[in-house]
DRENDO-1510 file (C-alpha; in Angstrom, 1 decimal, always signed):
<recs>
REC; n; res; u; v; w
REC; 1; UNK; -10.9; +24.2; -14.9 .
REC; 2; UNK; -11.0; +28.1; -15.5 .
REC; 3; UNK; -8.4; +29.8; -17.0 .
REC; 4; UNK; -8.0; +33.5; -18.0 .
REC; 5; UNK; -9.9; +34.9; -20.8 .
REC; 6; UNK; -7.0; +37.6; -20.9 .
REC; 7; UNK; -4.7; +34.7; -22.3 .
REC; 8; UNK; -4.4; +36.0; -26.0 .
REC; 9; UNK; -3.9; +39.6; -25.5 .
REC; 10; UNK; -1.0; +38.7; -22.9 .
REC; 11; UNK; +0.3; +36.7; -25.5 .
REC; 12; UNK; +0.2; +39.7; -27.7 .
REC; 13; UNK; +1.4; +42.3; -25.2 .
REC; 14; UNK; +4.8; +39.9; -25.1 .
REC; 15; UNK; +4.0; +38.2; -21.4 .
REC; 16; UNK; +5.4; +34.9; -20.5 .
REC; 17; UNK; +3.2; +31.7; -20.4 .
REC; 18; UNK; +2.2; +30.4; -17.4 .
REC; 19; UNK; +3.7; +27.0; -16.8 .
REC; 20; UNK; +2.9; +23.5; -15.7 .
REC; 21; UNK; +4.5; +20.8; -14.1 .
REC; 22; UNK; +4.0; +17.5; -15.8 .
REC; 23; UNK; +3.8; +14.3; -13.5 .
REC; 24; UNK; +5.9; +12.5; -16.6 .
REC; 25; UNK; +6.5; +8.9; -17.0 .
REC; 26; UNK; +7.7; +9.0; -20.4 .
REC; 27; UNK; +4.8; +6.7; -21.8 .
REC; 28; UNK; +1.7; +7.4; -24.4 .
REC; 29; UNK; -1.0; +9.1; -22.0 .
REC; 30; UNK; +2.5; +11.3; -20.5 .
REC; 31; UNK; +3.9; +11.8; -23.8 .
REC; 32; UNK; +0.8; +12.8; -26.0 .
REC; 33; UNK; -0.2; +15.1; -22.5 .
REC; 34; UNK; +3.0; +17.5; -23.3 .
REC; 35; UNK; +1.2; +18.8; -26.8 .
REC; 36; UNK; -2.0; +18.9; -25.9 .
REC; 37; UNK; -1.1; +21.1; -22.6 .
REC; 38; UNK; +0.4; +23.3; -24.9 .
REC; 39; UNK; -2.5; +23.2; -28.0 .
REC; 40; UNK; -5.0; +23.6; -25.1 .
REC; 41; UNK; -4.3; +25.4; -22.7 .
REC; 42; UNK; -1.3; +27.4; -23.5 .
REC; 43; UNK; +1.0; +26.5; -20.8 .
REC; 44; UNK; +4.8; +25.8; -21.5 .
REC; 45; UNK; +5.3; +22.3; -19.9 .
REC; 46; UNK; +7.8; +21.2; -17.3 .
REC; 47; UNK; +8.2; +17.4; -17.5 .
REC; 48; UNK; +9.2; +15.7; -14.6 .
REC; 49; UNK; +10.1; +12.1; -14.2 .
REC; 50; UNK; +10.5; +10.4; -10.6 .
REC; 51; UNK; +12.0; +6.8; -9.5 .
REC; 52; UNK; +10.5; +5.1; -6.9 .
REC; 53; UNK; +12.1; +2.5; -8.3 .
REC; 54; UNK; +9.7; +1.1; -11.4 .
REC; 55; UNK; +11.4; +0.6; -14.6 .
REC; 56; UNK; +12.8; +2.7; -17.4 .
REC; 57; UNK; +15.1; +5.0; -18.4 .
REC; 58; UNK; +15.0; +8.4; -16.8 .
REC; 59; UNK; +17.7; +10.0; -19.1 .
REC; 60; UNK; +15.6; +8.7; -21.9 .
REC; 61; UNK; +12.2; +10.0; -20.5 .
REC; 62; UNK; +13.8; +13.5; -20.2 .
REC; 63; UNK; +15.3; +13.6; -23.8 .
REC; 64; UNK; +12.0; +12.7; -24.9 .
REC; 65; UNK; +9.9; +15.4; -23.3 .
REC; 66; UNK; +12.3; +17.8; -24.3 .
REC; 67; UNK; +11.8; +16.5; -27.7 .
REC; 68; UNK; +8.0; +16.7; -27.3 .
REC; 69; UNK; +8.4; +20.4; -26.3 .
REC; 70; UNK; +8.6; +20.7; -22.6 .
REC; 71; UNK; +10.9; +23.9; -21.8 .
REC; 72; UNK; +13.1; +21.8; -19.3 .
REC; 73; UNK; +12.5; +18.7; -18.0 .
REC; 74; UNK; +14.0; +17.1; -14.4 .
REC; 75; UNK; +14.9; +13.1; -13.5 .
REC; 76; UNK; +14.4; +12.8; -9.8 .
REC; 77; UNK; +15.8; +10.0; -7.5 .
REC; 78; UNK; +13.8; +8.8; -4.8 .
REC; 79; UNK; +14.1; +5.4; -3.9 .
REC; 80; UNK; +16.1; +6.2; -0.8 .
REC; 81; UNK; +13.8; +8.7; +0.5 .
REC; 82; UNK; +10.4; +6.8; -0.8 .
REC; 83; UNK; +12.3; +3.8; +1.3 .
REC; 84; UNK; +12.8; +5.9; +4.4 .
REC; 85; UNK; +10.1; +8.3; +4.5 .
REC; 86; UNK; +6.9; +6.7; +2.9 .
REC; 87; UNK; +7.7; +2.7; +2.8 .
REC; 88; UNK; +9.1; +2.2; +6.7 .
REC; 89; UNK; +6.5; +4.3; +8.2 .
REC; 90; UNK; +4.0; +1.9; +6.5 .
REC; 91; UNK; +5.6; -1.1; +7.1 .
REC; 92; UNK; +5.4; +0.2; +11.5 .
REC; 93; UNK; +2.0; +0.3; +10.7 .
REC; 94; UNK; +1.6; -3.1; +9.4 .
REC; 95; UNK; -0.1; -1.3; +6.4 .
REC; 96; UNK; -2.3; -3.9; +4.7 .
REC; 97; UNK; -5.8; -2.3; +2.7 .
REC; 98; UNK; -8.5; -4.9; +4.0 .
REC; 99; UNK; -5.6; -7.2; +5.1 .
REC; 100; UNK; -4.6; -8.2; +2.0 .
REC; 101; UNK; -2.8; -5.0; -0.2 .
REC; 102; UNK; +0.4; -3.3; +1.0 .
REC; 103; UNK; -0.7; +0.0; -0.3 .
REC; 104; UNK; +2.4; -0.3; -3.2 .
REC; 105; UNK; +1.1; +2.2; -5.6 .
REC; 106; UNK; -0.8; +4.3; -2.8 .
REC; 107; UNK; +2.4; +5.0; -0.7 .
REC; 108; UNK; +4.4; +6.5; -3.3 .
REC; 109; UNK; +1.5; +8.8; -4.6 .
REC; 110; UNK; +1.7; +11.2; -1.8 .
REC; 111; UNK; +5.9; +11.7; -2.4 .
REC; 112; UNK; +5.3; +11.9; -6.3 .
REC; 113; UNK; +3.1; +15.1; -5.2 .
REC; 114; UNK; +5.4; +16.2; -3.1 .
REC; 115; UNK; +8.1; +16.6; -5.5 .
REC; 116; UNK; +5.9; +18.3; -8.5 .
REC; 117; UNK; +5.0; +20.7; -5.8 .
REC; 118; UNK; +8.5; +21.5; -5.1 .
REC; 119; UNK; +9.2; +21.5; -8.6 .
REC; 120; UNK; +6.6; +24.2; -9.4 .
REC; 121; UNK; +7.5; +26.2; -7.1 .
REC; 122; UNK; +11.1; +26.4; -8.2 .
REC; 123; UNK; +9.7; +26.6; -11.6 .
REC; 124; UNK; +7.3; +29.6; -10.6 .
REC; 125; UNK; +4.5; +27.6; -12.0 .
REC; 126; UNK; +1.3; +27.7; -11.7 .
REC; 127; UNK; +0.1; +24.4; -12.3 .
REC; 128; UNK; +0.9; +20.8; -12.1 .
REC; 129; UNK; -0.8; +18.0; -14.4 .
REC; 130; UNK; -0.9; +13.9; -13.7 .
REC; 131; UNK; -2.5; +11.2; -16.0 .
REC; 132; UNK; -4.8; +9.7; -14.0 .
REC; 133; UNK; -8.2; +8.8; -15.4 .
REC; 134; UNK; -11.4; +9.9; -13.6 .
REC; 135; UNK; -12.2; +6.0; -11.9 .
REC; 136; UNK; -9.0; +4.9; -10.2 .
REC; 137; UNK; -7.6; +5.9; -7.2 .
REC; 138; UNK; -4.7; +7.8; -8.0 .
REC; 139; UNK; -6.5; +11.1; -9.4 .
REC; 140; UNK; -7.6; +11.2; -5.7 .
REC; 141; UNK; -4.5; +10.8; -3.9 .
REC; 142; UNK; -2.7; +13.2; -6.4 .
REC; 143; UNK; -5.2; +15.7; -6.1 .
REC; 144; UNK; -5.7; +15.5; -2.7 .
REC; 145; UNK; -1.9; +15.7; -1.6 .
REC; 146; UNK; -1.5; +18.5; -3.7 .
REC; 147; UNK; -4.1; +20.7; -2.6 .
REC; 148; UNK; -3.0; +19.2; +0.9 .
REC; 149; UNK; +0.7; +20.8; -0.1 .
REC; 150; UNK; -0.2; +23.9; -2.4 .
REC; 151; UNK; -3.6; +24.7; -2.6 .
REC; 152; UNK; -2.7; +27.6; -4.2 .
REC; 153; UNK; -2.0; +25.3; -7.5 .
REC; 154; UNK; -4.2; +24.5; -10.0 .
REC; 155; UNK; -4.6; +20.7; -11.1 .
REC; 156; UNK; -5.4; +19.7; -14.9 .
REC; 157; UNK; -5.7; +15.7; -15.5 .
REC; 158; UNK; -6.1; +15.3; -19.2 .
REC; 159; UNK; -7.0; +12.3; -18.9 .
REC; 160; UNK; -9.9; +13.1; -17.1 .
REC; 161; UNK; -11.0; +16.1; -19.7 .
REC; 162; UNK; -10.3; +14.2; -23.0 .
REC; 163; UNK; -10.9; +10.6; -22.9 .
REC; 164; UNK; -9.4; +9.0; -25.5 .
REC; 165; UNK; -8.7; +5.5; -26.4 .
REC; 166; UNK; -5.3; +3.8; -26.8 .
REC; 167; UNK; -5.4; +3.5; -30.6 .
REC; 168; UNK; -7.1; +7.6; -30.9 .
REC; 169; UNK; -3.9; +8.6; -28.6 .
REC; 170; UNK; -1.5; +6.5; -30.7 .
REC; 171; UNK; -3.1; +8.5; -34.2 .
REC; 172; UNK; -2.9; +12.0; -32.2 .
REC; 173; UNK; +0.9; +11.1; -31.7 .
REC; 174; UNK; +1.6; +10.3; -35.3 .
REC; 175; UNK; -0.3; +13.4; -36.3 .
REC; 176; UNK; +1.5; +15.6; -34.1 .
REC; 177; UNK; +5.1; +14.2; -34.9 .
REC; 178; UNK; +5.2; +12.9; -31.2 .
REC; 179; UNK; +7.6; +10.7; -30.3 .
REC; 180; UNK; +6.6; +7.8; -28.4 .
REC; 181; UNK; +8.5; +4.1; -27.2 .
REC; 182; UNK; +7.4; +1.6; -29.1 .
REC; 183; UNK; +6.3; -1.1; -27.5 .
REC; 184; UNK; +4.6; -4.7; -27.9 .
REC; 185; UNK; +0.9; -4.5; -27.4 .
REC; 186; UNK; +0.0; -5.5; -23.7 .
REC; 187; UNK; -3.2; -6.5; -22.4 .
REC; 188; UNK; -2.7; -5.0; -18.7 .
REC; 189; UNK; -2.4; -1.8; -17.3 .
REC; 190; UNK; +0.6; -2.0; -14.6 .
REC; 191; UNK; +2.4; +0.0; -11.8 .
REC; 192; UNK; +5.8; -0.7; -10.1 .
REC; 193; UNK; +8.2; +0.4; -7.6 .
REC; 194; UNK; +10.2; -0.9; -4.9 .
REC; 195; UNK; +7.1; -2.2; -2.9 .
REC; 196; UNK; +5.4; -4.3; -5.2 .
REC; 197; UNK; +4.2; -4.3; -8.7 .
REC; 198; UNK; +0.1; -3.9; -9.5 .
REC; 199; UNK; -1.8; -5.3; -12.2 .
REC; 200; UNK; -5.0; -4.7; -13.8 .
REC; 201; UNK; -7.3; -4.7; -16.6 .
REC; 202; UNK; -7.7; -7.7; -19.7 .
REC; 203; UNK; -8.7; -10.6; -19.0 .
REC; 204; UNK; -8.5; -9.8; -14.8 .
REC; 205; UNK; -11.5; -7.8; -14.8 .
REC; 206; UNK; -13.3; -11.3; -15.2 .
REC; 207; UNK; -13.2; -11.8; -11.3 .
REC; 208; UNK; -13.8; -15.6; -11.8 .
REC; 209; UNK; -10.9; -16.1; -14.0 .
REC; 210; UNK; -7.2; -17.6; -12.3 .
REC; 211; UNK; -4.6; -14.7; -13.1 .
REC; 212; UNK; -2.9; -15.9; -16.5 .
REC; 213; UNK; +0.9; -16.4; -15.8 .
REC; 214; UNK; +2.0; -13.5; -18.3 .
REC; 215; UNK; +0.0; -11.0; -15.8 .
REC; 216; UNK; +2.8; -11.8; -13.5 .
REC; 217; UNK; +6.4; -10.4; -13.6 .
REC; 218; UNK; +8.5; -10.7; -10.0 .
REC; 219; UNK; +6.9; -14.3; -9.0 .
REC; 220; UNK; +7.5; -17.1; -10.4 .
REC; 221; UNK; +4.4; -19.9; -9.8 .
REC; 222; UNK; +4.4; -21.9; -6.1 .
REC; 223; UNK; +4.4; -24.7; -8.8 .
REC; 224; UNK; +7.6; -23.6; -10.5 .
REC; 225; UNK; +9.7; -22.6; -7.5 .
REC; 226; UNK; +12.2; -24.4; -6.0 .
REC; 227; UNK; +11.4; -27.6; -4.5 .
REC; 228; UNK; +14.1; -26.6; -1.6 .
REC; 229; UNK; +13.2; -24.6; +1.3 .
REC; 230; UNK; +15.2; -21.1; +1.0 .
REC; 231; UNK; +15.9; -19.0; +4.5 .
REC; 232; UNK; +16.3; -15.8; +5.7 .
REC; 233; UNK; +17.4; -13.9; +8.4 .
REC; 234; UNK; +16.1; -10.4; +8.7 .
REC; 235; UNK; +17.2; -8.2; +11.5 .
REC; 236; UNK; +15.0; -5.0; +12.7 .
REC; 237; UNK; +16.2; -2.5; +14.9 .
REC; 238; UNK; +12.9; +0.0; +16.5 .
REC; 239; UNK; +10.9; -1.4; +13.4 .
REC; 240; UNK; +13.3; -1.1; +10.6 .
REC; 241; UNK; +14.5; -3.8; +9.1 .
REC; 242; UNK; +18.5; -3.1; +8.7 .
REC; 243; UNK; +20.1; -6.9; +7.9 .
REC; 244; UNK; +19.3; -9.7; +5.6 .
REC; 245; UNK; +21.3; -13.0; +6.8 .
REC; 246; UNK; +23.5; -10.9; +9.5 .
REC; 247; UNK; +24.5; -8.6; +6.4 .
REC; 248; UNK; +23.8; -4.7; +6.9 .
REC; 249; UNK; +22.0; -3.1; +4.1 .
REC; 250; UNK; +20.7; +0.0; +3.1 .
REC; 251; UNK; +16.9; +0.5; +2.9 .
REC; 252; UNK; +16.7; +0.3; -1.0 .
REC; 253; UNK; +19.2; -2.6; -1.4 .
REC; 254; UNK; +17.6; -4.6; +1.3 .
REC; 255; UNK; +14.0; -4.0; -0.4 .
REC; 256; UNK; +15.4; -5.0; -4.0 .
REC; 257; UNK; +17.3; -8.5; -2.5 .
REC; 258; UNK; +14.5; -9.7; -0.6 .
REC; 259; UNK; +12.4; -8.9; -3.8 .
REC; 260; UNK; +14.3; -10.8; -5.8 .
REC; 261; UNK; +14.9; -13.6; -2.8 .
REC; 262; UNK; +11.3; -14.1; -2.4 .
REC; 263; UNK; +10.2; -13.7; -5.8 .
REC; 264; UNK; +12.0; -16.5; -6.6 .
REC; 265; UNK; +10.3; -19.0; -4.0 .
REC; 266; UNK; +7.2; -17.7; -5.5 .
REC; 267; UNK; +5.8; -14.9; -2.9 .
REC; 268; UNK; +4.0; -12.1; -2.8 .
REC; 269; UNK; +1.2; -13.0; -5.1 .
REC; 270; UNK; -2.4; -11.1; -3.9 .
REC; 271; UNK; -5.4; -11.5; -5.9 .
REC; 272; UNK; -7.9; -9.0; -4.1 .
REC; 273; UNK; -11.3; -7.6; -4.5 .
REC; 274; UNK; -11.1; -4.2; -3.0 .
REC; 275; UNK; -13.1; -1.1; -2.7 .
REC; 276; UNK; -12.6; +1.6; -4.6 .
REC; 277; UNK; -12.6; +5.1; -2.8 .
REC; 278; UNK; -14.9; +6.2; -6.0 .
REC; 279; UNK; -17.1; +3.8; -5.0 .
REC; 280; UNK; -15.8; +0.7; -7.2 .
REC; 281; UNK; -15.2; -2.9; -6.3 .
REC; 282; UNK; -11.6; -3.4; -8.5 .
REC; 283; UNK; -10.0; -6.9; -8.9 .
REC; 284; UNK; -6.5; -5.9; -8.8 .
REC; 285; UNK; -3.3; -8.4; -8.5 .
REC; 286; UNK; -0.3; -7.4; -6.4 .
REC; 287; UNK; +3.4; -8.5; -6.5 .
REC; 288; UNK; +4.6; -7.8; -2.9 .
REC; 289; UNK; +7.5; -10.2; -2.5 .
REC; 290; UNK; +8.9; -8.4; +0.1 .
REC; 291; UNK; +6.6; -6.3; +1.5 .
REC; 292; UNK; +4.7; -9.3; +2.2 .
REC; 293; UNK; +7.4; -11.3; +4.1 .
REC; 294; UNK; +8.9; -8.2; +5.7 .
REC; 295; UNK; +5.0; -7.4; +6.9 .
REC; 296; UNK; +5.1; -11.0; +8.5 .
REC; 297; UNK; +8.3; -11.0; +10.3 .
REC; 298; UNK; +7.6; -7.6; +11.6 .
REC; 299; UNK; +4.4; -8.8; +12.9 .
REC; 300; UNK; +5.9; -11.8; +14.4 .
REC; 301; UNK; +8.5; -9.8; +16.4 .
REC; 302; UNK; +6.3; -7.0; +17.6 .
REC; 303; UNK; +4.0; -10.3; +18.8 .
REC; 304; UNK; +7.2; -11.5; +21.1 .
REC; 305; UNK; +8.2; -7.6; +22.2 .
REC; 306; UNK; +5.0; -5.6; +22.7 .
REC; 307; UNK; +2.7; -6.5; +25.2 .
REC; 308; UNK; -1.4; -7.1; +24.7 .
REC; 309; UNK; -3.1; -4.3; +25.6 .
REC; 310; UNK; +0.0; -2.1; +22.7 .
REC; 311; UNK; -0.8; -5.2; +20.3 .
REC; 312; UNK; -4.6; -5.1; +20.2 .
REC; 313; UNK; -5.0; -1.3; +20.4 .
REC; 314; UNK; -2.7; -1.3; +17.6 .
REC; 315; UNK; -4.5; -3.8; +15.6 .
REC; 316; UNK; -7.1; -0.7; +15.1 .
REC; 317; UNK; -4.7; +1.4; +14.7 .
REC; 318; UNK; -3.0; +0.2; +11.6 .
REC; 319; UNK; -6.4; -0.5; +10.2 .
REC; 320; UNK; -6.7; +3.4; +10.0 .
REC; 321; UNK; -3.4; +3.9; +8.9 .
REC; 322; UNK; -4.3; +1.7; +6.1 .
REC; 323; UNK; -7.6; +3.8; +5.1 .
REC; 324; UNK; -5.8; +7.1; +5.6 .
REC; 325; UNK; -2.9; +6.1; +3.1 .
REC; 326; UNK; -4.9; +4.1; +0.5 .
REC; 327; UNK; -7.7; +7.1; -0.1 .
REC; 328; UNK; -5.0; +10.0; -0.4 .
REC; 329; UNK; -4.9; +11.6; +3.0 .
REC; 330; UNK; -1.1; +10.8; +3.7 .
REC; 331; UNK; -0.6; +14.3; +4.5 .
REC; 332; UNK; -3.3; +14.8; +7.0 .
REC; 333; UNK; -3.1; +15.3; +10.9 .
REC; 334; UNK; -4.6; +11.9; +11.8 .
REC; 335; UNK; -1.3; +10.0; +9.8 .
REC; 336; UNK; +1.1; +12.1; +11.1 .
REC; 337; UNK; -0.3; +11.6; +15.0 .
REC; 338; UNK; -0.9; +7.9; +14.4 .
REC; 339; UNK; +3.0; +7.7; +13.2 .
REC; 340; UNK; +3.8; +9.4; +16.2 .
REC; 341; UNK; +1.8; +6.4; +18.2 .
REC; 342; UNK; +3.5; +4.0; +15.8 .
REC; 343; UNK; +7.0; +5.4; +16.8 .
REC; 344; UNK; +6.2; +5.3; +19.8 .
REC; 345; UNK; +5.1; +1.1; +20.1 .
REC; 346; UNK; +8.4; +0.5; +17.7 .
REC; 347; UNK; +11.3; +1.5; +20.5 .
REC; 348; UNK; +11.7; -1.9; +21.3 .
REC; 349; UNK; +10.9; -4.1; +18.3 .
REC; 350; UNK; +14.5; -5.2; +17.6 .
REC; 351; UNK; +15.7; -8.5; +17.2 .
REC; 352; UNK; +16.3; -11.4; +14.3 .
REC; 353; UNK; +13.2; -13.2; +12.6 .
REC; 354; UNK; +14.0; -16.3; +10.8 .
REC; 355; UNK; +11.9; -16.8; +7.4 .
REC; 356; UNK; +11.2; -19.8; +5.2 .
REC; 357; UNK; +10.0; -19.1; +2.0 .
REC; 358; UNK; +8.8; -22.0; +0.3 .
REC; 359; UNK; +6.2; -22.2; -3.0 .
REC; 360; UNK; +4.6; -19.2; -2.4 .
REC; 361; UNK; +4.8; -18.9; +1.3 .
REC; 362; UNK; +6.7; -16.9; +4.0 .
REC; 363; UNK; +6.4; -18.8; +7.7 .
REC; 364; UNK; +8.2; -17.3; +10.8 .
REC; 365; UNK; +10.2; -20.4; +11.7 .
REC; 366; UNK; +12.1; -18.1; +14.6 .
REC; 367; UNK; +12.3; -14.9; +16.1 .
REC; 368; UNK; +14.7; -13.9; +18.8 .
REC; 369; UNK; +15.0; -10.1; +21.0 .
REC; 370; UNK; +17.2; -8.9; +23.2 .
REC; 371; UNK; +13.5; -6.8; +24.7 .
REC; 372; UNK; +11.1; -10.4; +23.9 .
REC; 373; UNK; +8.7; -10.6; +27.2 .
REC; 374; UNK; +9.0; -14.1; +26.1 .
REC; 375; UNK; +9.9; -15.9; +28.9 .
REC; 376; UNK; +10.7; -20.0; +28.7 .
REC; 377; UNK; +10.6; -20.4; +32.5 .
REC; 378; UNK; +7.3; -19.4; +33.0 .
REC; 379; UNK; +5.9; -20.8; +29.3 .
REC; 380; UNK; +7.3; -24.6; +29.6 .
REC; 381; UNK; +5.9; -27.6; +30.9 .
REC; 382; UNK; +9.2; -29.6; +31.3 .
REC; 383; UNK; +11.5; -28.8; +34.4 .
REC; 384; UNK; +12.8; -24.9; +35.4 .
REC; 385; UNK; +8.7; -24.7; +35.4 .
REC; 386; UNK; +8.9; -21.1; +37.2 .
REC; 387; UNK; +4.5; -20.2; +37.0 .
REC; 388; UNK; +3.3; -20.4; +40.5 .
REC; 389; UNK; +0.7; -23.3; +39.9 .
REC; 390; UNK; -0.8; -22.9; +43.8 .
REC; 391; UNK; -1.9; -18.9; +42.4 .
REC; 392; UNK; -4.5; -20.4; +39.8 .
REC; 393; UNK; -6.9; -21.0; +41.7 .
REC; 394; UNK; -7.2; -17.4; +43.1 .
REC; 395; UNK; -6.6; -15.8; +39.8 .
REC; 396; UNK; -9.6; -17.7; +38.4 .
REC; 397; UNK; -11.8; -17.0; +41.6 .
REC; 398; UNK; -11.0; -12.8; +41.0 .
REC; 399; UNK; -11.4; -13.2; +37.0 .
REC; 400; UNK; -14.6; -15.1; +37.2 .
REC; 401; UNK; -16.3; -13.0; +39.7 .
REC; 402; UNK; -18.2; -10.3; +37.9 .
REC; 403; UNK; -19.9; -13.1; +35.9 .
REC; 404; UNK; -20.9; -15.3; +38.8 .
REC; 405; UNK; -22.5; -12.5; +40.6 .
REC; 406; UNK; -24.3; -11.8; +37.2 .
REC; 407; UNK; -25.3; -15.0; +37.3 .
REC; 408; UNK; -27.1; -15.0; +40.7 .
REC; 409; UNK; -28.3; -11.5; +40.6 .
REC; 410; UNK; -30.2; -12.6; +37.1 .
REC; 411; UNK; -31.0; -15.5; +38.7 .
REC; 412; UNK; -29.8; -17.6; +35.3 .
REC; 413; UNK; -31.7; -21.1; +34.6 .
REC; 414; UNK; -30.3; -24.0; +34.5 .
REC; 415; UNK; -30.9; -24.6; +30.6 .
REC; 416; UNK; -33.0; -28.0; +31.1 .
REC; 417; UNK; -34.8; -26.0; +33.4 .
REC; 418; UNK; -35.5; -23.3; +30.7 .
REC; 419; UNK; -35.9; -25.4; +27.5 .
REC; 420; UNK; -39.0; -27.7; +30.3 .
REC; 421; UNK; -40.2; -23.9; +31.0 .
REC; 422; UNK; -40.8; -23.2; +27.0 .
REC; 423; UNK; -42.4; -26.7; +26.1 .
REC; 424; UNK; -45.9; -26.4; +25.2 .
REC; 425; UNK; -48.7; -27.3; +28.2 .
REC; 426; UNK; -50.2; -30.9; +27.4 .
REC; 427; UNK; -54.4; -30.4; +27.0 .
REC; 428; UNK; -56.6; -32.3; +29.2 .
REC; 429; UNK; -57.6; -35.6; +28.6 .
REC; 430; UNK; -61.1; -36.1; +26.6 .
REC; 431; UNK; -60.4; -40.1; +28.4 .
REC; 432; UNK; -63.9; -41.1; +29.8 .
REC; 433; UNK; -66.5; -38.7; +27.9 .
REC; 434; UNK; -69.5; -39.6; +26.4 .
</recs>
């Protein structure tokens, strides 16, 4: 990135430095980021920590950038609007990368970004910094979102400009008086908030190898959990869930229980093979306890509400939505019209599903709406059978028309008569020559 040769004489002529907001989690790469801003590029630092509900102090990670040497430094609260704006939307959509990842760390990118950008602008800065490395994800969706947001705003990853390993940042930090948490040494690089917890590095970039129990951290093993059957009740209203067992709760309390509930019975583990938008193939392990059951009894109702043609067009659909979200173009015209359509298929997906979580599973038991096209009269075989059986046989004539007349315009073969039409001709008999 270019910056101004004209830096040191406006330093000398008594002009302010220009500034840049930090994306600050009050870690190493975060911590050791705030100098070397400073060292290299001259910028007075505006550190900015955000909950999306991963853990950690934010009053703590504050104190310590301001320690560091960030001019001022802001803890942001977002669960409830990461919760209403980023994670229900998603969860309309069905929003599963390659039917298998429920875009946990993806999601929450895009409202990350959103909030340095409002912080800069308040700040008057004229840059914003994030430590993502130059192979993941997540320097794509930041950067993209950004530029989506405030192009205007220039975008420094040190990460990506001075590649340093854990031990050379840990010496740099010593060096420089920095003060960073001390922690025990972990094999796995991690990422949490309230949709699920991701997983990475060690011993799981062996593809072959099981996930070693200490990888995990909201699950207990299917072989551990109870050996009792635990239920739930969740109630939706237009798509949202809104209840857990007939109780009303609050988006970021109902995501944090039904963590803890299905965590506990052992769900939510995904071990996944996906592809990189950078053009990697990543093992990565998910903890989704509740994004994954939420994700099933949302389907389950939408299958009794919504009729065939809405479900299968959706299908596609969320498919997109999932592709859009996981490689950084949240805030892009095709999302915002597909969550229109999603709105749209979601007015009448309210009822009660019925759960049971048992050793790492969540089955739809039940599922009940006051709008289900559901309809016992016409599904059972007992009596109150209300199908019109005497209709079959027309139906069947209409819906197997096009491919009879097929059939006699193409003048199809019987197939014995096709597989005696391909056997090879028998050569004449040599019987009775000299």
């Amino acid at each position: 990135m270019q910056r101004s040769k004209s830096k040191v004489k406006d330093k000398e002529a008594g002009k302010a430095k220009e500034k840049i907001v930090l994306a600050y989690s009050g870690g190493l790469d975060t911590s050791v980021a705030i100098r070397w801003l400073e060292e290299r590029h001259d910028l007075e630092v505006v550190a900015v920590s955000i909950d999306v509900g991963q853990p950690g102090d934010m009053k703590a990670n504050i104190e310590r950038a301001k320690g560091i040497g960030a001019v001022s430094a802001y803890a942001v609260d977002a669960k409830q609007e990461f919760a209403e704006e980023y994670v229900w939307p998603a969860l309309k959509a069905n929003a599963m990368y390659q039917g298998a990842y429920p875009l946990s760390t993806a999601i929450a990118r895009p409202l990350i970004a959103k909030i340095l950008v409002d912080v800069a602008r308040k700040e008057g800065a004229q840059f914003i910094a994030h430590g993502c490395t130059a192979k993941g994800n997540d320097q794509v969706r930041f950067d993209v979102s950004i530029g989506a947001l405030a192009p205007e705003l220039g975008i420094i990853a040190p990460m990506r400009e001075w590649v340093m390993t854990r031990e050379e940042e840990i010496d740099y930090a010593k060096n420089n008086d920095i003060p960073i948490p001390v922690k025990k040494a972990c094999p796995y690089s991690t990422d949490e908030n309230l949709w699920g917890r991701s997983c990475e590095c060690g011993i799981l970039e062996d593809a072959s190898q099981e996930p070693p129990e200490d990888s995990r951290a909201w699950t207990v093993s299917p072989q551990k959990a109870p050996n009792k059957p635990t239920y739930v009740e969740i109630g939706f209203e237009k798509g949202i869930p809104v209840s857990l067992d007939g109780e009303k709760l609050g988006p970021v309390e109902l995501i944090v229980r039904l963590n803890e509930l299905a965590g506990a019975n052992g769900v939510g583990r995904i071990d996944h093979v996906e592809d990189r938008l950078v053009g990697i193939k990543s093992r990565e392990t998910y903890e989704c306890p509740a994004a994954v059951t939420l994700i099933k009894a949302h389907q389950s109702l939408e299958g009794m509400v919504l009729t065939k043609d809405v479900l299968s067009y959706k299908r596609g659909a969320e498919q997109r939505y999932s592709e859009l979200t996981y490689d950084g173009y949240w805030f892009s015209p095709l999302r915002e019209a597909l969550d229109a359509f999603m709105d749209k298929t979601q007015e009448f997906v309210t009822g009660t599903v019925r759960v049971k979580l048992y050793r790492g599973n969540a089955d739809v038991v039940g599922r009940s709406s006051p709008y289900s096209l559901y309809n016992e009269g016409l599904a059972t075989y007992a009596k109150g059978d209300e199908f019109d059986h005497t209709s079959a046989k027309g139906f069947i004539y209409v819906w197997g028309l096009p491919l009879r007349t097929v059939a006699s315009a193409y003048k199809v073969e019987e197939p014995a008569a096709k597989a005696a039409s391909k056997a090879p001709a028998k050569k004449p008999s040599k019987k009775g020559k000299a």
